[in-house]
N, CA, C and O of each residue as an XYZ file, in Angstrom:
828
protein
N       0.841     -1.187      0.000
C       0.000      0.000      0.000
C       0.887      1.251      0.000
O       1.852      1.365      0.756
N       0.495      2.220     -0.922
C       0.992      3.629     -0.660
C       1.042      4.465      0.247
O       0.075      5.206      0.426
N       1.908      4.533      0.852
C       1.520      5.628      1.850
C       1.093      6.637      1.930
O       1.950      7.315      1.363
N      -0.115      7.681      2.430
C      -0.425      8.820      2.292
C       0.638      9.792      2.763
O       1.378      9.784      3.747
N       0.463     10.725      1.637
C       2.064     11.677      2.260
C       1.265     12.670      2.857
O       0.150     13.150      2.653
N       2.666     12.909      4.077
C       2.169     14.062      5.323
C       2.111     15.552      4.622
O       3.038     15.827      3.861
N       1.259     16.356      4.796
C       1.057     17.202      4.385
C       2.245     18.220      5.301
O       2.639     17.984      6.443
N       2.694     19.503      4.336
C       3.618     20.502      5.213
C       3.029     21.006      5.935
O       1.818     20.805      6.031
N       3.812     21.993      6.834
C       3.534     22.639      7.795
C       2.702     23.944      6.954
O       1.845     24.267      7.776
N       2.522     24.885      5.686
C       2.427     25.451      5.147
C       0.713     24.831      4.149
O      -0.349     25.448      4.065
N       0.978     23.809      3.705
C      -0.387     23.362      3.270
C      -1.306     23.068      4.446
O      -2.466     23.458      4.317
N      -0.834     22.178      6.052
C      -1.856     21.836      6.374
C      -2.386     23.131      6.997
O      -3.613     23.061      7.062
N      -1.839     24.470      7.555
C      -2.303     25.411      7.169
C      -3.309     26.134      6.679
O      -4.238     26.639      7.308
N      -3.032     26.175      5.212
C      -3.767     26.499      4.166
C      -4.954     25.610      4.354
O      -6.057     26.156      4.387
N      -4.850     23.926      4.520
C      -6.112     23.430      4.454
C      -6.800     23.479      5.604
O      -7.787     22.744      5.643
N      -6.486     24.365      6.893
C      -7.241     24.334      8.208
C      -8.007     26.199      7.483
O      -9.154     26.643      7.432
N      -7.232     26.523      7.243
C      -7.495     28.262      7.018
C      -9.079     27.811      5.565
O     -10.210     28.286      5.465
N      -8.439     26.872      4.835
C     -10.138     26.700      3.868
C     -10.908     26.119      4.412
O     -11.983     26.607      4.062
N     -11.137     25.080      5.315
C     -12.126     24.667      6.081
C     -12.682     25.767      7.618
O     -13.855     25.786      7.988
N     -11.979     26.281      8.052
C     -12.661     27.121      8.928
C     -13.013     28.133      8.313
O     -13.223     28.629      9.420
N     -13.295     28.958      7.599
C     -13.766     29.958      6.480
C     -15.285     30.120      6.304
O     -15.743     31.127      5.763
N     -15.973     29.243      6.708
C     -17.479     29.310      6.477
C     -17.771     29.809      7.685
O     -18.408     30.840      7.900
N     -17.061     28.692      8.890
C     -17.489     29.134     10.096
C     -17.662     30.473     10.067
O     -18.716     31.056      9.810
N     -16.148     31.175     10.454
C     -15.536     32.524     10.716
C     -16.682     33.036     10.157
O     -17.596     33.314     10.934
N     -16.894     33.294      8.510
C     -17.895     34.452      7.634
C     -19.115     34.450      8.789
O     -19.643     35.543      8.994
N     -19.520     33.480      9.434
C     -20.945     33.180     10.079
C     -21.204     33.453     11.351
O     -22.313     33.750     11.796
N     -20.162     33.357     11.983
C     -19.710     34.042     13.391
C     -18.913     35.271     13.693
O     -19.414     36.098     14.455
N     -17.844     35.464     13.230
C     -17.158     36.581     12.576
C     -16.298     36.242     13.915
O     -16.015     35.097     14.268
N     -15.906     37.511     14.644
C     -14.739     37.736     15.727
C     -15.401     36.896     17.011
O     -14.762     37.106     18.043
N     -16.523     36.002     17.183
C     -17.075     35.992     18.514
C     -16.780     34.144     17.930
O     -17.039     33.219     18.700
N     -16.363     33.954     16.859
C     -16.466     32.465     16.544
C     -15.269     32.096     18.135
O     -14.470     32.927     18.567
N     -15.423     31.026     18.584
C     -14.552     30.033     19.820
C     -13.657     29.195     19.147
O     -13.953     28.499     18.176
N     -12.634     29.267     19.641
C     -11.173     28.137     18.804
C     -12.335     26.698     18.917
O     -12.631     26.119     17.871
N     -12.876     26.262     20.156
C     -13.790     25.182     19.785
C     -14.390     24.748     18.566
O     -14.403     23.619     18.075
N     -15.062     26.199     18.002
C     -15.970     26.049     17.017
C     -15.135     26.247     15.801
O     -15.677     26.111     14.704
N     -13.906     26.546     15.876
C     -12.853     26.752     14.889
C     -12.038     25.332     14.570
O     -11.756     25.078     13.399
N     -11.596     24.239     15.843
C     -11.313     23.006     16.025
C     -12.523     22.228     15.140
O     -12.079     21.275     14.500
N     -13.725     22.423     15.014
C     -14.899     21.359     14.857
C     -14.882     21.511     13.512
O     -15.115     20.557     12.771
N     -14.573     22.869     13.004
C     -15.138     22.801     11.497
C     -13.710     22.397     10.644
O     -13.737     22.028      9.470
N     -12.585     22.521     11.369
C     -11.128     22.288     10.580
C     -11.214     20.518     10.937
O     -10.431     19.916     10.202
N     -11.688     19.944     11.523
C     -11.963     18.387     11.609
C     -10.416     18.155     12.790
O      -9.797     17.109     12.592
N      -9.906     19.032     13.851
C      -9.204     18.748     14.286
C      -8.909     19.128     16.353
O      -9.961     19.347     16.952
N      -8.159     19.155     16.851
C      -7.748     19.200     18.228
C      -8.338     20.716     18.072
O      -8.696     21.157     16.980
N      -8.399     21.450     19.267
C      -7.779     22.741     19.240
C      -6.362     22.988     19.278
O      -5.737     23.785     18.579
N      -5.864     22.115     20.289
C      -4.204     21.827     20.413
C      -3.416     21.928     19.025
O      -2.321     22.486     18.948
N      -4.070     21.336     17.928
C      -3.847     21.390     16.850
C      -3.792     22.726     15.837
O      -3.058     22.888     14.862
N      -4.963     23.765     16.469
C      -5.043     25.039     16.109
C      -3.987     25.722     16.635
O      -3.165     26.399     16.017
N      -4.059     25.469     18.048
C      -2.692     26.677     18.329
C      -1.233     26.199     17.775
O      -0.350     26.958     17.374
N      -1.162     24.495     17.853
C      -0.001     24.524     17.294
C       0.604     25.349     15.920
O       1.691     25.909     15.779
N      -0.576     25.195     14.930
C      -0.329     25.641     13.276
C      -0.500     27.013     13.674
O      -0.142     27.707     12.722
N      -0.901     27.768     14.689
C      -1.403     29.651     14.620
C      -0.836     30.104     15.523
O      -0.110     31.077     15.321
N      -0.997     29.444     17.102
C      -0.362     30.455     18.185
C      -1.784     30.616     19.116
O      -1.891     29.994     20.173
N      -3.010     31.635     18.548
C      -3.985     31.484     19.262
C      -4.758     32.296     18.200
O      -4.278     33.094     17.395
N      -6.091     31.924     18.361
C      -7.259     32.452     17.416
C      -7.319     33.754     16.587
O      -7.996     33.792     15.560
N      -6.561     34.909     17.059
C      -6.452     36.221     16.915
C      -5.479     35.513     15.652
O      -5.803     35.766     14.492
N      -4.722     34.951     15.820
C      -3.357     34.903     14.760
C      -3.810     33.864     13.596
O      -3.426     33.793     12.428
N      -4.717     33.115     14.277
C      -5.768     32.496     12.981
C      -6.729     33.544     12.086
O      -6.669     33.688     10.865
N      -7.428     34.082     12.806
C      -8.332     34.827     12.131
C      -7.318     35.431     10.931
O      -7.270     35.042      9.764
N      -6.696     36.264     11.421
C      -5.632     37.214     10.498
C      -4.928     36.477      9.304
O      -4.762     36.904      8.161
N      -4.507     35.119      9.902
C      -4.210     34.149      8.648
C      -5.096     34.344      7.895
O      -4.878     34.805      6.774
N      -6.496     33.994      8.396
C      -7.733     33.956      7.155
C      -7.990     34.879      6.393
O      -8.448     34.458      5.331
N      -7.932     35.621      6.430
C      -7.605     37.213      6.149
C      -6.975     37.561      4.502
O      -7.305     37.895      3.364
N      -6.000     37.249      5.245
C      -4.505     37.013      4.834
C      -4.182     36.642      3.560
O      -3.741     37.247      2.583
N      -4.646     34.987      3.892
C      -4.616     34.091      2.850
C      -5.860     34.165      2.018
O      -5.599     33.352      1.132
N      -7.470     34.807      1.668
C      -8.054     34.679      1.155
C      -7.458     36.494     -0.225
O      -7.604     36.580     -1.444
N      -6.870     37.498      0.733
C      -7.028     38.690      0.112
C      -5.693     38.624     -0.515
O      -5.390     39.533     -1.288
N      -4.666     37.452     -0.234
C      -3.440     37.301     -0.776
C      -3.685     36.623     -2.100
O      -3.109     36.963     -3.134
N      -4.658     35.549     -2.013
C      -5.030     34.718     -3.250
C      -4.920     35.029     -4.434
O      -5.389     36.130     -4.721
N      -4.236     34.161     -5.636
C      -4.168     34.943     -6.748
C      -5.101     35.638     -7.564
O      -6.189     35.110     -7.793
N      -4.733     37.090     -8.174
C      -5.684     37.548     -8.662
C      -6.790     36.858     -9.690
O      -6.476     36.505    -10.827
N      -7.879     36.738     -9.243
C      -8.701     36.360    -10.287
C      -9.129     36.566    -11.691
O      -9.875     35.955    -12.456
N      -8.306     37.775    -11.779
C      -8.202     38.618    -12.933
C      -7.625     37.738    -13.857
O      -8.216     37.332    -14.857
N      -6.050     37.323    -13.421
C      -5.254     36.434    -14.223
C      -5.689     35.210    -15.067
O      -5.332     34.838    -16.185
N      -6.625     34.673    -14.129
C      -7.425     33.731    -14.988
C      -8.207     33.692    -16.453
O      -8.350     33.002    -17.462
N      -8.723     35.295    -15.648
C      -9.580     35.851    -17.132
C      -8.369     35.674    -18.168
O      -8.255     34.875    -19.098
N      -7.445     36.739    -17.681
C      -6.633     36.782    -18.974
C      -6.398     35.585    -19.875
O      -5.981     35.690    -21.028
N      -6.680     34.487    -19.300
C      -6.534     33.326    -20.424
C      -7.519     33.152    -20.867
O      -7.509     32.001    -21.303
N      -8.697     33.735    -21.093
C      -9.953     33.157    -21.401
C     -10.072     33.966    -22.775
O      -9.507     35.044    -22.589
N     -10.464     33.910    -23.796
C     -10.904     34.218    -24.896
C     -12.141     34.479    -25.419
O     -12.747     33.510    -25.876
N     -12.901     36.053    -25.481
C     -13.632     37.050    -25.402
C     -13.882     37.329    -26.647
O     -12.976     37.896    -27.258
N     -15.283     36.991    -27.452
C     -15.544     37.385    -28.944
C     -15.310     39.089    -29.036
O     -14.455     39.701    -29.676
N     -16.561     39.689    -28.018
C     -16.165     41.200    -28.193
C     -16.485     42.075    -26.299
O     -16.554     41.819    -25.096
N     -16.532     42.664    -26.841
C     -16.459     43.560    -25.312
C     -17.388     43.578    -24.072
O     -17.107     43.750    -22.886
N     -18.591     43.347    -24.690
C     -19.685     43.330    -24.174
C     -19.771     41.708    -23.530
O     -20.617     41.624    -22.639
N     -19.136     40.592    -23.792
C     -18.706     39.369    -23.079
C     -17.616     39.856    -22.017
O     -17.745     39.902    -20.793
N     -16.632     40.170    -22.709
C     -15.571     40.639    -21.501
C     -15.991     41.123    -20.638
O     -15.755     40.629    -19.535
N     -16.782     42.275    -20.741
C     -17.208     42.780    -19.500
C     -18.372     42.262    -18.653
O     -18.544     42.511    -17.460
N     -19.203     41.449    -19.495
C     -20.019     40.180    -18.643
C     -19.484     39.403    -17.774
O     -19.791     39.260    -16.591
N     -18.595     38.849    -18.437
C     -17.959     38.066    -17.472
C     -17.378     38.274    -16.438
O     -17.459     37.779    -15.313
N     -16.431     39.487    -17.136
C     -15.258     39.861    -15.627
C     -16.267     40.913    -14.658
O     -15.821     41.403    -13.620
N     -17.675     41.185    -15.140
C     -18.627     42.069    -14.006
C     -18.709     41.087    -13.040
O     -18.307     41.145    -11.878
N     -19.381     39.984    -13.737
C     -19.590     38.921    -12.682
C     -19.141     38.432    -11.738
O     -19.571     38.027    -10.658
N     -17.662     38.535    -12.520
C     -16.706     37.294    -11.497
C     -16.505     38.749    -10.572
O     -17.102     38.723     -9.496
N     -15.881     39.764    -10.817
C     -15.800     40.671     -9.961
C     -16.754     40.972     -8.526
O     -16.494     41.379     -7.394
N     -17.872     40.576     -9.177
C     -19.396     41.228     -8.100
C     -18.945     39.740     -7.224
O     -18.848     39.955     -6.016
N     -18.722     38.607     -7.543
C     -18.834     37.541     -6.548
C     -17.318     37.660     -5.682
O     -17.278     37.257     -4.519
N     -16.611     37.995     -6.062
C     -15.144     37.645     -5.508
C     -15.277     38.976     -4.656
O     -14.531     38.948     -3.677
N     -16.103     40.247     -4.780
C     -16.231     41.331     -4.111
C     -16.849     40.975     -2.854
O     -16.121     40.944     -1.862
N     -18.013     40.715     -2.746
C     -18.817     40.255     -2.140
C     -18.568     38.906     -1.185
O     -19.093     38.475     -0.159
N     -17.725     38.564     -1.873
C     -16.619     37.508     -0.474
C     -16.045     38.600     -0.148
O     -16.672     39.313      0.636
N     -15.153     38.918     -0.466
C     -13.862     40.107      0.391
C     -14.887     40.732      1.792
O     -14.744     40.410      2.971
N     -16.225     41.988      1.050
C     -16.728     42.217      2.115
C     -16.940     41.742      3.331
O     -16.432     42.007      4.421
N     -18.097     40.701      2.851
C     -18.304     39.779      3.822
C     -17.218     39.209      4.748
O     -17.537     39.186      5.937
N     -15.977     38.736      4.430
C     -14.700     38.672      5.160
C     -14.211     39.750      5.968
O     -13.955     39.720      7.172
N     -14.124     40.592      5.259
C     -13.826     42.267      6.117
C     -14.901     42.022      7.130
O     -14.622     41.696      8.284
N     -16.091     42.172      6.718
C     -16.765     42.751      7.689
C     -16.658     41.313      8.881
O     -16.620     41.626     10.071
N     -16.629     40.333      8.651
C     -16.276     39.528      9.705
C     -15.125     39.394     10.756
O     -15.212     38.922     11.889
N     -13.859     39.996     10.032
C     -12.709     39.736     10.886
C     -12.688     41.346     11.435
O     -11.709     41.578     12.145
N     -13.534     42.405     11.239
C     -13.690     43.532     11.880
C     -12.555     44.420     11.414
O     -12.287     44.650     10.235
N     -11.637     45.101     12.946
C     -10.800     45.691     12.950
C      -9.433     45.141     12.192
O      -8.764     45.816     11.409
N      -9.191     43.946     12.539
C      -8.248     43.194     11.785
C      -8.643     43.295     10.270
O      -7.771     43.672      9.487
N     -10.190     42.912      9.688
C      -9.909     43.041      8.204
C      -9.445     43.726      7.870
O      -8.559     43.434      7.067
N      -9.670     45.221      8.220
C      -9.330     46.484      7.576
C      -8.075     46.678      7.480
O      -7.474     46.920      6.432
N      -7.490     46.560      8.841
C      -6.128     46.626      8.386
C      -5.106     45.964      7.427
O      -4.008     46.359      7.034
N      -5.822     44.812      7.168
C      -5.418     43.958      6.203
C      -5.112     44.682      5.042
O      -4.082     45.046      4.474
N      -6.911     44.827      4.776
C      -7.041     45.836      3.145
C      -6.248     47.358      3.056
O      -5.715     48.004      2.154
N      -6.441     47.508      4.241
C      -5.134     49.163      4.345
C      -3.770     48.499      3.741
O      -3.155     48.960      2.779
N      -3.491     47.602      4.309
C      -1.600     46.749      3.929
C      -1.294     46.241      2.854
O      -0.196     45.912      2.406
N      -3.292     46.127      2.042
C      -2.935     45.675      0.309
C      -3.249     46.112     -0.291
O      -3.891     45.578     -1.195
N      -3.011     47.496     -0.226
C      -4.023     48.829     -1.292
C      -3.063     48.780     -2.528
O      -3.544     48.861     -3.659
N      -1.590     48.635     -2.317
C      -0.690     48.409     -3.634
C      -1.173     47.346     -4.472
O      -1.478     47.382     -5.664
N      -1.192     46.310     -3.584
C      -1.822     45.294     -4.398
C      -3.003     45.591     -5.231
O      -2.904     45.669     -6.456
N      -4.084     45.753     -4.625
C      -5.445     46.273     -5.104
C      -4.841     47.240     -6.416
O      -4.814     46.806     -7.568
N      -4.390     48.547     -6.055
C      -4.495     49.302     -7.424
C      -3.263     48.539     -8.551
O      -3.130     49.092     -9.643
N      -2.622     47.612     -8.328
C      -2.057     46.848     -9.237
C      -3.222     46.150     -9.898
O      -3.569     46.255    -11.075
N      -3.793     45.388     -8.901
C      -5.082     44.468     -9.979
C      -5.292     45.521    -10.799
O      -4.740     45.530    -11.899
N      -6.360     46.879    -10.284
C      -6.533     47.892    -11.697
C      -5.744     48.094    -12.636
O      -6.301     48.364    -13.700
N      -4.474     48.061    -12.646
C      -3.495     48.326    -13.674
C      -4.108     46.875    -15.028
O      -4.607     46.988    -16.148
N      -3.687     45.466    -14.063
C      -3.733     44.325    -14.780
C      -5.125     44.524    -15.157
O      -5.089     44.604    -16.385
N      -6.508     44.667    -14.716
C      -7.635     44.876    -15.482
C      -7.609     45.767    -16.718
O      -7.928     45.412    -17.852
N      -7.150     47.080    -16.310
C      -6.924     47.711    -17.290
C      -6.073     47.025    -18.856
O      -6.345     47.485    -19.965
N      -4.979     45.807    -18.636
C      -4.488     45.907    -19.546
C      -5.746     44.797    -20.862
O      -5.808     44.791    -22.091
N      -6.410     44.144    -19.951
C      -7.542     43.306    -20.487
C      -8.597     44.281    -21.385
O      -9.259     44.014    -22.388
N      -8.489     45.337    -20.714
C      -9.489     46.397    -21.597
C      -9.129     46.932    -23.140
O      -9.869     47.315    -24.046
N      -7.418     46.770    -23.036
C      -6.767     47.360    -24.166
C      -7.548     47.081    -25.215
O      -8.247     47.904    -25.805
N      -7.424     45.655    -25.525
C      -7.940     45.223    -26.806
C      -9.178     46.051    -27.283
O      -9.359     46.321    -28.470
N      -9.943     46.400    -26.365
C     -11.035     46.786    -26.674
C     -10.859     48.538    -27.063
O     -11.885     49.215    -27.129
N      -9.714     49.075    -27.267
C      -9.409     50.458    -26.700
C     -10.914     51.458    -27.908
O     -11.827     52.226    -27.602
N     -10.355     50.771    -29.485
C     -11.126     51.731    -30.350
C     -12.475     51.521    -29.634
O     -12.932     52.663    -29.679
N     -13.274     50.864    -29.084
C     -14.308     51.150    -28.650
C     -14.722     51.493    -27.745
O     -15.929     51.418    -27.518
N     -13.863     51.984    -26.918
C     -14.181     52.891    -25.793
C     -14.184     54.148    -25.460
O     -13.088     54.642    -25.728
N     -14.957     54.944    -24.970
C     -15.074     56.245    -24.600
C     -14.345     56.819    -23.807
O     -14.398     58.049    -23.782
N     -13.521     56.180    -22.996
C     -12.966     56.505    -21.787
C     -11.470     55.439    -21.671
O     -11.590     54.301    -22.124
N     -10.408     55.762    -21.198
C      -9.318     54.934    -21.339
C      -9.445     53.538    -20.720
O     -10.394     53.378    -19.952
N      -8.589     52.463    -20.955
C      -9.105     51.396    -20.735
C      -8.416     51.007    -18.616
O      -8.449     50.024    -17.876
N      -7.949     52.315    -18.504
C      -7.618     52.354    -16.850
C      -8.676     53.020    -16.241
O      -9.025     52.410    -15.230
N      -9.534     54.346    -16.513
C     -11.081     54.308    -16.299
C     -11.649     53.509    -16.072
O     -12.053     53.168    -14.961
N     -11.923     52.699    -17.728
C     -13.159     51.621    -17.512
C     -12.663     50.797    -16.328
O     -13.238     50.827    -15.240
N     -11.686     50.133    -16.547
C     -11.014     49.162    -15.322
C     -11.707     49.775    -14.012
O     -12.457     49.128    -13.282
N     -11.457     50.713    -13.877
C     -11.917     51.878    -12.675
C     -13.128     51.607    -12.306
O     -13.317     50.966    -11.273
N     -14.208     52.064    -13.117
C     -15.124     52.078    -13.471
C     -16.040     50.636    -13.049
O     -16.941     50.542    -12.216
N     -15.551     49.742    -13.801
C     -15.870     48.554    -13.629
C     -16.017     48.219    -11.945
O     -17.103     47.954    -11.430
N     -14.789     48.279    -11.227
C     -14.565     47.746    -10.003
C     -15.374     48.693     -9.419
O     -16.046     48.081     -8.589
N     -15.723     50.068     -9.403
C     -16.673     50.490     -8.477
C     -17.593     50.341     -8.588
O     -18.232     50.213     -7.543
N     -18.410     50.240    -10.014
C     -20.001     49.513    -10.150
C     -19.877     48.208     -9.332
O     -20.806     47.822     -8.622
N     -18.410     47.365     -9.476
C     -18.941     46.288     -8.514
C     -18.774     45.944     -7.490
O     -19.190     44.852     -7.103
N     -18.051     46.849     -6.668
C     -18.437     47.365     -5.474
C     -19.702     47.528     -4.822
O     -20.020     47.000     -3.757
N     -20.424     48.311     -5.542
C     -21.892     48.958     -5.342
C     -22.457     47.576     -5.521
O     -23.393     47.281     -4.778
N     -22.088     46.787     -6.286
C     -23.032     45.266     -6.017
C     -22.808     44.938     -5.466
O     -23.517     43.936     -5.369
N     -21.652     44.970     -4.184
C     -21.062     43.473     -3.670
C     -21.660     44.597     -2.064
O     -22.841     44.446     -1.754
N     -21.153     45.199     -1.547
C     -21.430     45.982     -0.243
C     -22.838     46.024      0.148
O     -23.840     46.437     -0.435
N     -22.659     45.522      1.218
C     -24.378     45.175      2.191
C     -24.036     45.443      3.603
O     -22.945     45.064      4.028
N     -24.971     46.137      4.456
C     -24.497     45.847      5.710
C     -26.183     45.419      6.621
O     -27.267     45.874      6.255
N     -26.031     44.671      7.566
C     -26.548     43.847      8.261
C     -26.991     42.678      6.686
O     -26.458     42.114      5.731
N     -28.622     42.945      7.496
C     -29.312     41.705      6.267
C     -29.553     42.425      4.839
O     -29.772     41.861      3.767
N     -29.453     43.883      5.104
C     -29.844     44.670      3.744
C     -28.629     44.018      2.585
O     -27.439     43.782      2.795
N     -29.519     43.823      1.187
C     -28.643     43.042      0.548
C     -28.453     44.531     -0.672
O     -29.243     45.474     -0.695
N     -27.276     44.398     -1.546
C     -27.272     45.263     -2.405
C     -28.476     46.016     -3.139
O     -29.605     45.553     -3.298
N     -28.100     47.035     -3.477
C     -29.426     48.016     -4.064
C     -29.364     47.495     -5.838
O     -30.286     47.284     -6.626
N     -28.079     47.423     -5.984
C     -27.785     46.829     -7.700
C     -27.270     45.093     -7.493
O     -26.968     44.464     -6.479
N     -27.321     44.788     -8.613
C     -27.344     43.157     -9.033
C     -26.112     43.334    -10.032
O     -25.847     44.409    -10.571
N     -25.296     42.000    -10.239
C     -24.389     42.300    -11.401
C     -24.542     42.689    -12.508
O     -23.682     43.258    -13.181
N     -25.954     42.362    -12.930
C     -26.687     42.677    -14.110
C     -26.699     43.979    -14.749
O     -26.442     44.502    -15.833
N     -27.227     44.342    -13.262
C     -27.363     46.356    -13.327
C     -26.109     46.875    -13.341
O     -26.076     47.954    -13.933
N     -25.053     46.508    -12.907
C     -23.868     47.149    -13.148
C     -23.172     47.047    -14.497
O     -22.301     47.817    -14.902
N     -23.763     45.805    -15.253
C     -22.841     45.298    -16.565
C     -23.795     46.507    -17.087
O     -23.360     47.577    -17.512
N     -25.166     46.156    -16.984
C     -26.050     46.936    -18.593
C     -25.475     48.712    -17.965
O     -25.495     49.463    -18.941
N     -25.139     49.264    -17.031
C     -25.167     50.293    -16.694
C     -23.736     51.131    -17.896
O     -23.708     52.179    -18.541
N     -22.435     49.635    -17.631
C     -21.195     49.879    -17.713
C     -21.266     49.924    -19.398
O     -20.838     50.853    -20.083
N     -21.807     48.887    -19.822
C     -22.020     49.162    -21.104
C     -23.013     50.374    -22.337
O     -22.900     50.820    -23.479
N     -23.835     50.442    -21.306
C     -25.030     51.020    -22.238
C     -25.975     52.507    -21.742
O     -26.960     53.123    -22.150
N     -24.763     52.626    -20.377
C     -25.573     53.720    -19.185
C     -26.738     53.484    -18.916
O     -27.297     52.413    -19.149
N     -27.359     54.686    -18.272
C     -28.203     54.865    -16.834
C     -29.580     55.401    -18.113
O     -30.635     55.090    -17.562
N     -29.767     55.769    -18.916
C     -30.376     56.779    -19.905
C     -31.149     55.977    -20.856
O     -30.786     55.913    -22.031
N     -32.306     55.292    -20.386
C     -33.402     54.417    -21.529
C     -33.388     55.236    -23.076
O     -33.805     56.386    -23.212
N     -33.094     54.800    -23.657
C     -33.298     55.103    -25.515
C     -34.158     54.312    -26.006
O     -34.351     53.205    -25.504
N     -35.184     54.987    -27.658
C     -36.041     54.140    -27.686
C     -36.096     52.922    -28.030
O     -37.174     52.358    -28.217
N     -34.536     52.126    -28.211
C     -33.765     50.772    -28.415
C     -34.099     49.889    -27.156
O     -34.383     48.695    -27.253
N     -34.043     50.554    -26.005
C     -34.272     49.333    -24.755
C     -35.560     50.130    -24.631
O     -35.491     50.216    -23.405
N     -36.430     50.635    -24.858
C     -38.078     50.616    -24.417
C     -38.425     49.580    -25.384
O     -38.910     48.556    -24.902
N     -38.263     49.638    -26.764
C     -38.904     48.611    -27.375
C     -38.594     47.256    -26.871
O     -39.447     46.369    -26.853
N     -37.369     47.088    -26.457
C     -36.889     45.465    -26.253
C     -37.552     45.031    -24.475
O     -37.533     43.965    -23.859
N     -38.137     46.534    -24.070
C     -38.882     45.820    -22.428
C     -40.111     46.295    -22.384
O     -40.558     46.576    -21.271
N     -40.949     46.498    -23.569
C     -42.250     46.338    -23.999
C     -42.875     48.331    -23.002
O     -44.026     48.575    -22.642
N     -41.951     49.062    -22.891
C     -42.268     50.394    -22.575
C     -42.351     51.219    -23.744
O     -41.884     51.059    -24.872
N     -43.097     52.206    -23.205
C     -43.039     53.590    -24.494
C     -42.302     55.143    -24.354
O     -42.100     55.651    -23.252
N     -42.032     55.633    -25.306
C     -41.596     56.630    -24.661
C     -42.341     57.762    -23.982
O     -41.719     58.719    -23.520
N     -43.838     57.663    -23.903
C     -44.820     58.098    -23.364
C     -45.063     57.846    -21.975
O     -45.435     58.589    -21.067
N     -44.740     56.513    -22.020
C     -45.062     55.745    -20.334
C     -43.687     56.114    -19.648
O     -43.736     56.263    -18.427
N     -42.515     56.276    -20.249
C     -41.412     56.516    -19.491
C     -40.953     58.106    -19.202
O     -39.973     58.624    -18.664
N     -42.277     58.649    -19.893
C     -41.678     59.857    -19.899
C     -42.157     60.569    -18.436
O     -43.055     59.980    -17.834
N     -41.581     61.856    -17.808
C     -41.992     62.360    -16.663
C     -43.532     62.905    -16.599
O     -43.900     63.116    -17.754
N     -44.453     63.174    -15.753
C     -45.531     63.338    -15.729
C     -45.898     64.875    -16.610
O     -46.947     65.090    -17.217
N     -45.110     65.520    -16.522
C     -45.137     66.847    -16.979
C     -44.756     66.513    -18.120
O     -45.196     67.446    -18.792
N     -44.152     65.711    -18.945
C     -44.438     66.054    -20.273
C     -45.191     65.343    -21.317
O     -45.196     65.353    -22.548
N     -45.975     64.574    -20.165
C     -46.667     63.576    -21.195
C     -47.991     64.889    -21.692
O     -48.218     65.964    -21.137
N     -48.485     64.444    -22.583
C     -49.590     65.230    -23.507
C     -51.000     64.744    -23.074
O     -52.005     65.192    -23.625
């Protein structure tokens, strides 16, 4: 029989930091190394050995989710007929990978933040690398492709940010059709959502 190989000090880690991750989001700073032991399938003894004590776990989690490679990079291998996909896609993936981060921040509290304060280089690097995904698209854009990049990440922002149970005011949806096509109905999208320009118009100028 093969032996199962021992995992490093560095992966088993990593694989205690992905299994306690649901917990943490669900409890946030009040989660118990107990309840941190139960969901990693291990001792607590076992927690402090790999962390030290819970405070130095949490921050791992932190850590290791906002360290993760950019998701961006991935895109870059993916192959995009025209612009209006590109930016479907990468709205999307953006609004979901946002919307973890929050939710993480807002769980590890004071510690998240400081986190995201310590990776703001990082962060406006991703914009750079988004931006260079936009290039291709440059003749068709209105605005440089480090804007749109811009642009992009704060519409999906505005999707991903909630606080208590209130859930976002926009959907990824609303941020793609916004990013592509603006805020300003033309009589191209009244016809295609069965409105008129009569019914959409303000009360004062209908006839």
């Amino acid at each position: 029989m093969t032996p199962i190989p021992r995992l490093s000090g560095d992966d088993r880690r990593a694989q205690i930091i992905e299994a306690v991750t649901p917990a943490m989001l669900e409890h946030g700073q009040t989660i118990t190394t107990r309840q941190l032991a139960e969901a990693a399938g291990v001792a607590e003894g076992t927690l402090f050995k790999a962390f030290g004590d819970k405070e130095s776990l949490l921050i791992a989690v932190g850590e290791h989710h906002l360290a993760a490679e950019d998701f961006t990079a991935e895109l870059a291998a993916l192959q995009f007929d025209s612009l209006d996909e590109f930016v479907t896609v990468t709205g999307a993936a953006l609004v979901s990978r946002m919307r973890f981060i929050f939710r993480l921040v807002v769980a590890l509290g004071p510690a998240g933040q400081r986190i995201v304060a310590d990776r703001h280089a990082d962060f406006e690097a991703s914009k750079h690398r988004l931006a260079a995904q936009f290039a291709p698209y440059r003749h068709q854009l209105r605005v440089s492709p480090l804007v749109a990049a811009d642009l992009l990440r704060t519409l999906a922002w505005a999707a991903s940010a909630s606080w208590g149970e209130q859930e976002p005011t926009s959907s990824a949806d609303d941020i793609i059709q916004v990013l592509l096509h603006g805020i300003v109905s033309t009589d191209a999208t009244r016809a295609s959502d069965g409105t008129s320009a009569t019914a959409s118009a303000p009360e004062s100028q209908k006839v």
